[in-house]
C-alpha positions as CSV (number, residue, x, y, z in Angstrom):
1,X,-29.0,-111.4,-83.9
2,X,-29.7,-108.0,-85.5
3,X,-29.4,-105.1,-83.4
4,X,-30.8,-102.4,-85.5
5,X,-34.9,-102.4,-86.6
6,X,-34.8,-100.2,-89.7
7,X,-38.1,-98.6,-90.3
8,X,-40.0,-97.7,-94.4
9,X,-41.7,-94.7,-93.4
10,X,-44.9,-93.7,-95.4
11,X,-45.8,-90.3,-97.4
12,X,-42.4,-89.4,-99.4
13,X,-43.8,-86.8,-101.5
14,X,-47.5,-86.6,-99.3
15,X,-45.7,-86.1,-96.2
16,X,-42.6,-83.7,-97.7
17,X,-43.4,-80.8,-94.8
18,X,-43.5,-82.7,-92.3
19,X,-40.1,-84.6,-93.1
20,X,-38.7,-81.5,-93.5
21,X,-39.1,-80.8,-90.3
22,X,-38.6,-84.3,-88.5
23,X,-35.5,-85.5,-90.4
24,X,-33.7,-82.5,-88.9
25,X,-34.8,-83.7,-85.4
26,X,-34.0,-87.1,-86.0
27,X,-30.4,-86.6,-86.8
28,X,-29.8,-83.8,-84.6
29,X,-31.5,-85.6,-81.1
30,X,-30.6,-89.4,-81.5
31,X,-31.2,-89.3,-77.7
32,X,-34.8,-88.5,-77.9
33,X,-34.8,-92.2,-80.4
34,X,-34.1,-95.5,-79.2
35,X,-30.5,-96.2,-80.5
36,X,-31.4,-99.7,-82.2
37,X,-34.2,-98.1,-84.6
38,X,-33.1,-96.3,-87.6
39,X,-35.1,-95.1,-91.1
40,X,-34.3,-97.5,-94.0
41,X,-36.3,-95.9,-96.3
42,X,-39.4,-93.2,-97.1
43,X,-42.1,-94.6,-99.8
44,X,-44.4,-93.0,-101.8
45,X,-45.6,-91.4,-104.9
46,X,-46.5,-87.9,-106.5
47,X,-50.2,-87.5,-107.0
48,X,-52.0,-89.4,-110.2
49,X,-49.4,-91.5,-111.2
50,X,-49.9,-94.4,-113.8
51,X,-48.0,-96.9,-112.0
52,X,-49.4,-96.4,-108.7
53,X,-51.4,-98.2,-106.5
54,X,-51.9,-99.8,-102.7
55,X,-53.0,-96.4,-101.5
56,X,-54.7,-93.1,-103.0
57,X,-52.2,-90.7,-102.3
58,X,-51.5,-86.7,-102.3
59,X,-48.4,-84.3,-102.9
60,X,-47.3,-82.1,-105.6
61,X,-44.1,-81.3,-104.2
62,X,-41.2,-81.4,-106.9
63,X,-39.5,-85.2,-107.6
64,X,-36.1,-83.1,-107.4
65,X,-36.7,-81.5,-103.9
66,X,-38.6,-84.8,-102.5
67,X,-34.8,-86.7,-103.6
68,X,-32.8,-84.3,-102.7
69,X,-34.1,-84.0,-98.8
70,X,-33.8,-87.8,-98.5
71,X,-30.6,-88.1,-99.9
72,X,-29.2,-85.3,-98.0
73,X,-30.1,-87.3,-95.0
74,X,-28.7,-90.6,-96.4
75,X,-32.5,-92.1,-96.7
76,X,-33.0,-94.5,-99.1
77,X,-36.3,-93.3,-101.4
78,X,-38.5,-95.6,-102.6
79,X,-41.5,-95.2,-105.8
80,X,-44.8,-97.1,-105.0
81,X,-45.4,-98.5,-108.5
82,X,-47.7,-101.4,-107.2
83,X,-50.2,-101.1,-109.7
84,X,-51.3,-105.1,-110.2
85,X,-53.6,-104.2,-113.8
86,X,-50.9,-102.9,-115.8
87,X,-50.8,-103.4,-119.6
88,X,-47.9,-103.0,-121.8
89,X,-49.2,-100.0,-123.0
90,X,-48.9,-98.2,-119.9
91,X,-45.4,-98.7,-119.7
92,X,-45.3,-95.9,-121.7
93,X,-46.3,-93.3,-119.4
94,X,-43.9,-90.2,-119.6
95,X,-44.3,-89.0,-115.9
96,X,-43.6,-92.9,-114.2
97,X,-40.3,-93.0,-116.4
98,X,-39.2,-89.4,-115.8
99,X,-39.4,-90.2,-111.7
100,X,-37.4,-93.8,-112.4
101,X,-35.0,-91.7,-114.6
102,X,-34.4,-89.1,-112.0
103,X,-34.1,-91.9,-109.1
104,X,-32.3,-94.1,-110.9
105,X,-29.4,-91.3,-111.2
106,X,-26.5,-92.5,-109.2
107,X,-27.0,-90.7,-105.6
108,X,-25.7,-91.2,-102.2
109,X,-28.4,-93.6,-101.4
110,X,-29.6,-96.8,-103.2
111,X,-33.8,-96.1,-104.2
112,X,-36.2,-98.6,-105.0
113,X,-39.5,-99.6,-106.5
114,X,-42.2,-101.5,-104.8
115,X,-44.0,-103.6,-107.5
116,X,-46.8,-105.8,-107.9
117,X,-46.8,-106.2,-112.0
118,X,-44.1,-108.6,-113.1
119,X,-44.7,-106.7,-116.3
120,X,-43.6,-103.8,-114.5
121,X,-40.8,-105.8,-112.8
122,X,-39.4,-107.0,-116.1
123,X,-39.2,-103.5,-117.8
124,X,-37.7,-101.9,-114.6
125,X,-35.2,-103.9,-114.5
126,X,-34.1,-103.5,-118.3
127,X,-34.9,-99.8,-118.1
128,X,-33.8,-99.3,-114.7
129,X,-31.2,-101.5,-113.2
130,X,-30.4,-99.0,-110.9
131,X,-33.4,-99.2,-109.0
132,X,-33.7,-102.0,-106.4
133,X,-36.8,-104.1,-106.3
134,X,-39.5,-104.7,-103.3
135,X,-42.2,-107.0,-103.4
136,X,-45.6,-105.5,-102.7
137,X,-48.0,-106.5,-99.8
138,X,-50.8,-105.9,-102.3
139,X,-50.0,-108.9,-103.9
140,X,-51.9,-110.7,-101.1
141,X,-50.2,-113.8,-100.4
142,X,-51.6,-115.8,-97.3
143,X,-49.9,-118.7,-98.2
144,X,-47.2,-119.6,-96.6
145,X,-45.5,-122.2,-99.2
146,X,-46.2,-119.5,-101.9
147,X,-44.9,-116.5,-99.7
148,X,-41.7,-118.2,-99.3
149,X,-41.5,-118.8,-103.3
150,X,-42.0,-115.3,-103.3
151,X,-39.0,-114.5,-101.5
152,X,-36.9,-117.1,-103.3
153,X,-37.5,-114.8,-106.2
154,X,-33.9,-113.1,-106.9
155,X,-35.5,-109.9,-108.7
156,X,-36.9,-108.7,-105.0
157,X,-34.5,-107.4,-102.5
158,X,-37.1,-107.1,-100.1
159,X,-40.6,-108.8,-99.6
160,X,-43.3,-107.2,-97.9
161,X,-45.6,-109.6,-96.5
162,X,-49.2,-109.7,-95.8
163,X,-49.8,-108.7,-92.4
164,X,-51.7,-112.2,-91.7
165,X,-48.4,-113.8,-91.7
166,X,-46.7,-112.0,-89.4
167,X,-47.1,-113.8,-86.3
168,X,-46.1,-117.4,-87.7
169,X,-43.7,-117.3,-85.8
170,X,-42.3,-120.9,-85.9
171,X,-42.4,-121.0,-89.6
172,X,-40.6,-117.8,-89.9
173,X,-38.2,-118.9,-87.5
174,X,-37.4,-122.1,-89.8
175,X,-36.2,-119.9,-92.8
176,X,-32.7,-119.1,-93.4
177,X,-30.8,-116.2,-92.6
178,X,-30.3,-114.5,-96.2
179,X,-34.3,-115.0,-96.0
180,X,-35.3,-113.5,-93.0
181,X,-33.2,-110.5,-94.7
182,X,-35.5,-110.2,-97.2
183,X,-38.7,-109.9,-94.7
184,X,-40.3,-106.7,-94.6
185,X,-43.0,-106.5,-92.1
186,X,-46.3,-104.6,-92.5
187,X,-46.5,-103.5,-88.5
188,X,-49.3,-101.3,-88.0
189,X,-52.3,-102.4,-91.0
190,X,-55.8,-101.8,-89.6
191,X,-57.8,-104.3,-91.7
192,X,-59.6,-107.0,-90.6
193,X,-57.5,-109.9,-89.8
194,X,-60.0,-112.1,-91.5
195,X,-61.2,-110.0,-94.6
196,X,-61.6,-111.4,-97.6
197,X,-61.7,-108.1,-99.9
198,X,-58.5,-107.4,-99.6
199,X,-57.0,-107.6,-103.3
200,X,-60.3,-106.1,-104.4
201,X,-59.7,-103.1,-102.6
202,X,-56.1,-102.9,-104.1
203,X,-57.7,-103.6,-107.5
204,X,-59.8,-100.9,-107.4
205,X,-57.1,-98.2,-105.9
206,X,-55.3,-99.4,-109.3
207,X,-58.2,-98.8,-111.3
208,X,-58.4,-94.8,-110.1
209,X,-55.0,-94.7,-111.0
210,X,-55.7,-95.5,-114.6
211,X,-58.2,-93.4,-114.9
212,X,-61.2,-96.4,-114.9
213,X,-63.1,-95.8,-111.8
214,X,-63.3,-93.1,-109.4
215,X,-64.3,-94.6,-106.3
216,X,-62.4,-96.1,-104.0
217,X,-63.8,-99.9,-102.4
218,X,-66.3,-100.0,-100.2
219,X,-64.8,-101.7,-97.0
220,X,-67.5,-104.1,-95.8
221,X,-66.0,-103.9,-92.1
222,X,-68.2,-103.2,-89.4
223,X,-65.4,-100.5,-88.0
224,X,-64.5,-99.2,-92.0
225,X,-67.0,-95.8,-91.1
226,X,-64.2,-95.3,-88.3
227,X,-61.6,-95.1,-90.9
228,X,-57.8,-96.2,-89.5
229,X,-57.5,-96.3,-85.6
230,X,-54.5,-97.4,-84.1
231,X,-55.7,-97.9,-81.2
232,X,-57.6,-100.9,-83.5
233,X,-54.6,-102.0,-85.4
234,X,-52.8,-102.6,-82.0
235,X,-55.8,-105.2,-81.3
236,X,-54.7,-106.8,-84.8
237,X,-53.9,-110.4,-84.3
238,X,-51.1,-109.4,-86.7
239,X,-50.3,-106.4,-84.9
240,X,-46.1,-106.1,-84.4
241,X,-45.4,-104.0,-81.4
242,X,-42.5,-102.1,-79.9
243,X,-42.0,-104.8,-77.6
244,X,-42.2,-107.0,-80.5
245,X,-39.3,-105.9,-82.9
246,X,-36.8,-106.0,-79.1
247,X,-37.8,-109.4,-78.1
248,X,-38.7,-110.9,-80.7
249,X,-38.1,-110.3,-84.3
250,X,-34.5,-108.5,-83.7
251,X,-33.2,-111.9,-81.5
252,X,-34.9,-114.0,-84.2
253,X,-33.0,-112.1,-87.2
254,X,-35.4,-109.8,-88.8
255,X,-34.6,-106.1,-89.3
256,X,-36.7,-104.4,-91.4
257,X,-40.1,-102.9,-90.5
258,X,-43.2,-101.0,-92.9
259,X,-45.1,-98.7,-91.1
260,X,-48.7,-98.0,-92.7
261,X,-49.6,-94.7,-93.3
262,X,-50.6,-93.0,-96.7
263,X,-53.6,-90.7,-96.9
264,X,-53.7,-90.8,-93.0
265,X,-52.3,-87.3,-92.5
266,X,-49.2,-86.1,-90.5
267,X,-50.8,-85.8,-87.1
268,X,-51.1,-89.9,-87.2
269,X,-47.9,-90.5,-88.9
270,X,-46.4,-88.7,-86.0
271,X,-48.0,-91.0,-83.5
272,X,-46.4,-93.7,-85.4
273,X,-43.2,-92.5,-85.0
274,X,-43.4,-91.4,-81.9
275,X,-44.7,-95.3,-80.9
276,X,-42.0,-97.0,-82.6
277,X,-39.2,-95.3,-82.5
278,X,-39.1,-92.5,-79.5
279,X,-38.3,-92.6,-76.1
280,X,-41.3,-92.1,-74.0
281,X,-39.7,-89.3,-71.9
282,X,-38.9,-87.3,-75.2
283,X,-42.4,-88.0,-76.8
284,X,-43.1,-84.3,-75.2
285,X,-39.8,-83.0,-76.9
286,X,-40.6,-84.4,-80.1
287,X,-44.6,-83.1,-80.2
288,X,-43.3,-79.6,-79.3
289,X,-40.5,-79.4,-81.7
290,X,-43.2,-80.3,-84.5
291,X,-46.2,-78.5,-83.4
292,X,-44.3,-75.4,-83.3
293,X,-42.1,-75.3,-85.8
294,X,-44.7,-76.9,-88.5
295,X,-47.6,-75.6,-86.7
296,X,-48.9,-79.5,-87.4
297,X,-52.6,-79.0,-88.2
298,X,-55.0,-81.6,-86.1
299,X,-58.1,-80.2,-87.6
């Protein structure tokens, strides 16, 4: 049984402020957090990068500064290179190899890549072998027999699945211990349970990061005008909850927990946070010390 969740927070360079300010708190109050959650990693990208993909994101805070805050807190930092339409040209790019030069230095903590491209995958780990290796959710993989290839794969350390695959409980339950280490489990995604656009709408988040097309997919959802509710993704058939990760997926042996949450803004990111990993009777303590000493914009 595993006794601590460890949770891949969204927003590394997007979110830098509000880090800033919550890492601080994390470390300093453990008793405001339940003691069997912890932060395996923060994800993200700088604005307009090549490699990118899964999410348009923001933030034009400095590589260096982003690394240094993460490492000083002994958080593992993680690029999201999952870009599925890459061509070997693109490996080229001088900004994508500058950020896997400067986190592939040897630091305190272990960083990583999230991938989609095994062209990607294959340079990364001649250019890079520093950086670990996480397998995208973008890659879409609803199968079952050809998720668990995926996680055969020795070049991954960690697999992210889709979300619709969560709650198969009895198959996941049936895979073997170095296995369930590798799971990584998208908790909190908002998307239809039953869409069928899915890697579209990846594909054309990866064509605005090459510069082909500058409009994001249009979500054919009948809630997409809402845009992300949590108070829909906890109706999610493939929702993981709090209660969840303690009775379920801990006892069963799985550890390691995505929270969704690029280009949502700080106020929600919070609220994931705060739902996942705080004590109810410091959720008070926890708002306050970040309104006030962020001054956390709502609207």
């Amino acid at each position: 049984m595993n006794k601590i969740a460890y949770f891949h927070l969204p927003g590394l360079f997007e979110f830098y402020p509000f880090y800033e300010e919550f890492l601080p708190l994390f470390r300093m109050h453990r008793e405001y957090f339940y003691a069997w959650c912890e932060i395996g990693s923060i994800y993200g990208v700088p604005g307009d990068c090549l490699w990118a993909g899964g999410r348009v994101e923001y933030g034009d805070t400095s590589p260096k500064q982003v690394l240094e805050l993460v490492q000083n807190y002994g958080i593992s930092a993680r690029l999201t290179f999952s870009n599925s339409l890459l061509e070997e040209t693109h490996l080229k790019d001088q900004r994508c190899n500058d950020l896997c030069t400067l986190f592939a230095k040897e630091n305190r903590v272990e960083n990583g890549v999230i991938v989609h491209s095994d062209l990607l995958l294959s340079y990364l780990q001649k250019q890079y072998p520093n950086l670990y290796l996480v397998s995208s959710t973008t890659k879409v993989l609803t199968d079952f027999s050809a998720f668990l290839q995926e996680v055969k794969r020795e070049e991954f350390r960690y697999v992210v699945p889709d979300f619709r695959l969560n709650k198969r409980l009895k198959d996941l339950q049936k895979m073997t211990q170095p296995q369930k280490d590798k799971l990584e489990f998208l908790c909190n995604e908002c998307c239809d349970f039953g869409c069928k656009d899915r890697k579209q709408c990846y594909e054309e988040v990866s064509r605005i990061h090459l510069g082909e097309n500058k409009v994001e997919h249009q979500c054919k959802s009948q809630h997409a005008k809402e845009g992300y509710r949590f108070s829909k993704a906890m109706e999610n058939p493939g929702f993981i909850s709090r209660e969840d990760i303690e009775n379920w997926y801990l006892p069963n042996g799985f550890s390691q927990f995505k929270i969704e949450g690029r280009g949502l803004g700080s106020a929600l990111v919070l609220e994931f946070l705060l739902y996942y990993m705080t004590k109810p009777e410091y959720h008070i303590h926890v708002r306050e010390a970040l309104y006030l000493d962020n001054m956390l914009d709502l609207f």
